[in-house]
Residue, then its C-alpha position, 0 to 999 in steps of 0.5 A: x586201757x581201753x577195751x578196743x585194742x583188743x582184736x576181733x578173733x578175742x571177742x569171737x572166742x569171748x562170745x563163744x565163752x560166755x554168750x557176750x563180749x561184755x560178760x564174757x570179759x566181765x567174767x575172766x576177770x573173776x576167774x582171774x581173780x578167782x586163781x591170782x595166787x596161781x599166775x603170781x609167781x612168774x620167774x621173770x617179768x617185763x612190762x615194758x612201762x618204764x623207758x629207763x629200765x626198759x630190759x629190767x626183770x621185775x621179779x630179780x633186778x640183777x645183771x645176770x638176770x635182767x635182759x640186755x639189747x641183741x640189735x638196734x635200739x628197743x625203746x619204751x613206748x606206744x605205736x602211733x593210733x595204738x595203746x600199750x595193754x598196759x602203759x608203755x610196751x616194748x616197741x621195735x622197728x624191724x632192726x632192734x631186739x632183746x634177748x632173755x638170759x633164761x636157759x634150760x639150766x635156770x628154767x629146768x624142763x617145764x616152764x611157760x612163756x606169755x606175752x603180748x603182740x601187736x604186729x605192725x606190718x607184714x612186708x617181712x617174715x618176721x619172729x616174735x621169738x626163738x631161741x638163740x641158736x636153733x627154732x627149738x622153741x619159737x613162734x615165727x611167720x611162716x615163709x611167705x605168710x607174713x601174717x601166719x606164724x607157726x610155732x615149733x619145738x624140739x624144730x618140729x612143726x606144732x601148728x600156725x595161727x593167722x592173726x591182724x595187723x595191728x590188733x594185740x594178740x596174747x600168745x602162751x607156750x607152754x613146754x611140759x616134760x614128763x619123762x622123756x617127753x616134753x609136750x609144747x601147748x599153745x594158747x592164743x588168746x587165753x584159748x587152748x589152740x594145738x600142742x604137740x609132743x617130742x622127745x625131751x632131748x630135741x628141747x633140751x639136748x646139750x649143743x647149739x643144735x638141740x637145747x634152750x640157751x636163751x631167747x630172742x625177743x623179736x627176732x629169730x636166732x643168729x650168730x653173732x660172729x658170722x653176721x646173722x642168719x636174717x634175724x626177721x625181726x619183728x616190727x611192732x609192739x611187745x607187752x607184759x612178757x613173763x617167764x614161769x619156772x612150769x608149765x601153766x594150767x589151761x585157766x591160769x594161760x586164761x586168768x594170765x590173758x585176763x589180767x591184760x584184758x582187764x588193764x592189769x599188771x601181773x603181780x609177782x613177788x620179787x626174788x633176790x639173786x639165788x645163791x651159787x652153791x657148789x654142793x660140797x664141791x672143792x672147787x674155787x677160781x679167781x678171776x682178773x679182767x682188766x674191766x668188765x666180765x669176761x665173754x666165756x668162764x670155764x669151770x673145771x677145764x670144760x665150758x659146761x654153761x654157755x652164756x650170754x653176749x655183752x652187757x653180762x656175759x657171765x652166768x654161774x648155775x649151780x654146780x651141785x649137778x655132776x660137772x665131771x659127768x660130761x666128761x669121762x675121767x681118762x686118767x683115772x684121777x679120783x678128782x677128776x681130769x682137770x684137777x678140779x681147781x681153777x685158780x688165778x685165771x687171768x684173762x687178757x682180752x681186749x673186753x671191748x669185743x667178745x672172746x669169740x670176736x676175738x682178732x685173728x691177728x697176732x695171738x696167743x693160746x696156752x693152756x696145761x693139759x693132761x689126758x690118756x685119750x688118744x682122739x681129736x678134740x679142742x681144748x680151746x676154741x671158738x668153733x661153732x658149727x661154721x667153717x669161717x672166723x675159727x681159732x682152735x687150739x685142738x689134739x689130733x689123732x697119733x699124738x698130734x696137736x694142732x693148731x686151726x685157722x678158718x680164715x673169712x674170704x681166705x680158706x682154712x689154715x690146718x697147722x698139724x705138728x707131731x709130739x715126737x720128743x713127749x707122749x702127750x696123751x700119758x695122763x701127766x701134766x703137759x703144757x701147749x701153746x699155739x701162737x700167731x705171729x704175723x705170718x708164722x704159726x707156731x705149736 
């Protein structure tokens, strides 16, 4: 690697370090070496070199933990008149990205996320990173300052750094919980910037709104379904990103920067696949899909980890946690409100498109239910926070069950029909469809 690919602002730290670019670089690299152990247990690594396996995670190679492309085309390779900081890098054109399978129920709520960029242009706003649904974490220009990007947590604004085009900059967040508070660090350069401090349950809240369900590398959330929120994908390089399982000290953000400076990979050790356990749970499912995995998996009656978009759509956590906790148990049933049993689930959707893509034209929902609580709520559905491309099979209020459309360009179809020969909130076993047949809706 040649030394002059690293920028202007990383000499001036340097020099401001260790009185000299040279040995400050010189001594780095025997701080790096110094701490090694401490930065070599990352639990996900992309160098990017290898344009065959260009989305596979070094540390665990498996599908459900290697990352899959969110747009475009993301290739292996080198800018024209730049260098990878080590071989190739990933190299993105303003309409290609990937996104990390890495959520807070595999991170847990303190962790680290390191990574080289190297900005081409700035005739757009653009994202380095964010979270799939909200800016809960992210590093992201700020609207009219393409070349200022501004990092949040918890959707909080934390602070912004002014950076060159075409010039690498290594960037580290670090997100420390202690408590009920998670302090997010920034580091630029192997250099301490600015943190700031939220509560736990705006980084790591159960909804699309607050929560870490993901990462888009070089582009900004968006839905899927509803055609995006703008992406701003980043247009440039992106190198040596890794993902640590806690939040890094101040030297070892340093020694992670070194090893870059120095032409060096990081070192990992590499993990198989962890195995699922249930945590003595009796709780089993069988699963038929005509090829490939489904888009989404419910566990005991409730869709408690949401999961990724094609290729692998399909994440299990370890159920150890208390599943039923998220859900009171309203028919007073010691296993539970849904029989804690799922068995011979047999998915029949056309797997060419997601679940939540599936067509409004004809179909079917059915699922068997029992409950004694007498408000709203969906049993099966793709709601997600919008009005349009919605099919919701719901309960109503006063023993009603319904069935819901929000149709694109067209409006809302609210189909709302009263149980009047069973009470179906009794906590007995009942049985619902709801059905689309060209123009008729039935319940």
């Amino acid at each position: 690697m040649k030394m002059k690919m690293i920028h202007a602002k990383a000499s001036m730290v340097v020099t401001v370090k260790a009185r000299g670019v040279l040995l400050g670089v010189a001594a780095g690299v025997l701080g790096a070496l110094a701490v090694r152990g401490d930065i070599d247990d990352p639990l996900a690594y992309w160098s990017f070199d290898d344009a065959e396996n260009l989305l596979v995670n070094q540390v665990t190679p498996s599908p459900h933990h290697n990352a899959s492309v969110l747009l475009g085309t993301p290739v292996a390779g080198v800018a024209d008149g730049a260098s990878g900081i080590v071989g190739n890098a990933l190299l993105l054109d303003g309409t290609a990205a990937i996104r990390l399978p890495y959520h807070q129920d595999n991170l847990e709520t303190s962790f680290t996320l390191s990574l080289w960029y190297w900005q081409q242009t700035n005739d757009t706003r653009q994202s380095v990173y964010q979270t799939r649904d909200n800016y809960t974490a992210t590093y992201e220009a700020e609207i009219g300052a393409h070349s200022r990007f501004a990092s949040y947590a918890g959707q909080d604004y934390v602070g912004a750094i002014t950076t060159e085009l075409r010039e690498w900059v290594h960037l580290t967040h670090t997100f420390s919980t202690v408590g009920n508070t998670t302090t997010l660090s920034v580091y630029t350069n192997g250099v301490f910037v600015f943190s700031h401090s939220v509560g736990s349950g705006a980084v790591f809240g159960g909804s699309e709104i607050r929560g870490i369900r993901g990462f888009h590398i070089g582009a900004a959330r968006g839905d899927l379904v509803f055609g995006g929120w703008g992406w701003r994908c980043f247009k440039g390089m992106i190198d040596d990103l890794a993902l640590w399982g806690r939040a890094l000290s101040a030297a070892e953000v340093e020694a992670v920067y070194q090893r870059g400076v120095s032409g060096a990979k990081l070192a990992f050790t590499p993990a198989p696949a962890p195995v699922i356990s249930l945590g003595g749970k009796d709780l089993s499912f069988t699963l038929n899909t005509d090829s490939g995995l489904p888009a989404g998996m419910f566990n005991n009656g409730w869709l408690i980890h949401n999961v990724q978009d094609p290729a692998y759509p399909y994440v299990a956590a370890d159920t150890a946690r208390p599943v039923l906790d998220y859900v009171p148990d309203t028919a007073g049933h010691a296993e539970g409100p849904f029989n804690a049993e799922v068995a011979d689930v047999k998915w029949r959707v056309p797997l060419t498109d997601t679940m939540r893509q599936l067509s409004q034209g004809d179909f079917t929902l059915e699922t068997w239910f029992r409950t004694t609580d007498g408000g709203r709520g969906t049993v099966m559905g793709n709601f997600y926070g919008q009005t349009l491309g919605v099919v919701n099979l719901e309960f109503f209020y006063d023993n009603q069950v319904r069935l819901y459309l929000g149709i694109p360009n067209y409006g809302d179809i609210d189909f709302k029909a009263t149980a009047t020969n069973v009470n179906t909130r009794n906590g007995q076993w009942h049985h619902l469809a709801g059905i689309r047949h060209g123009d008729t809706l039935y319940l």
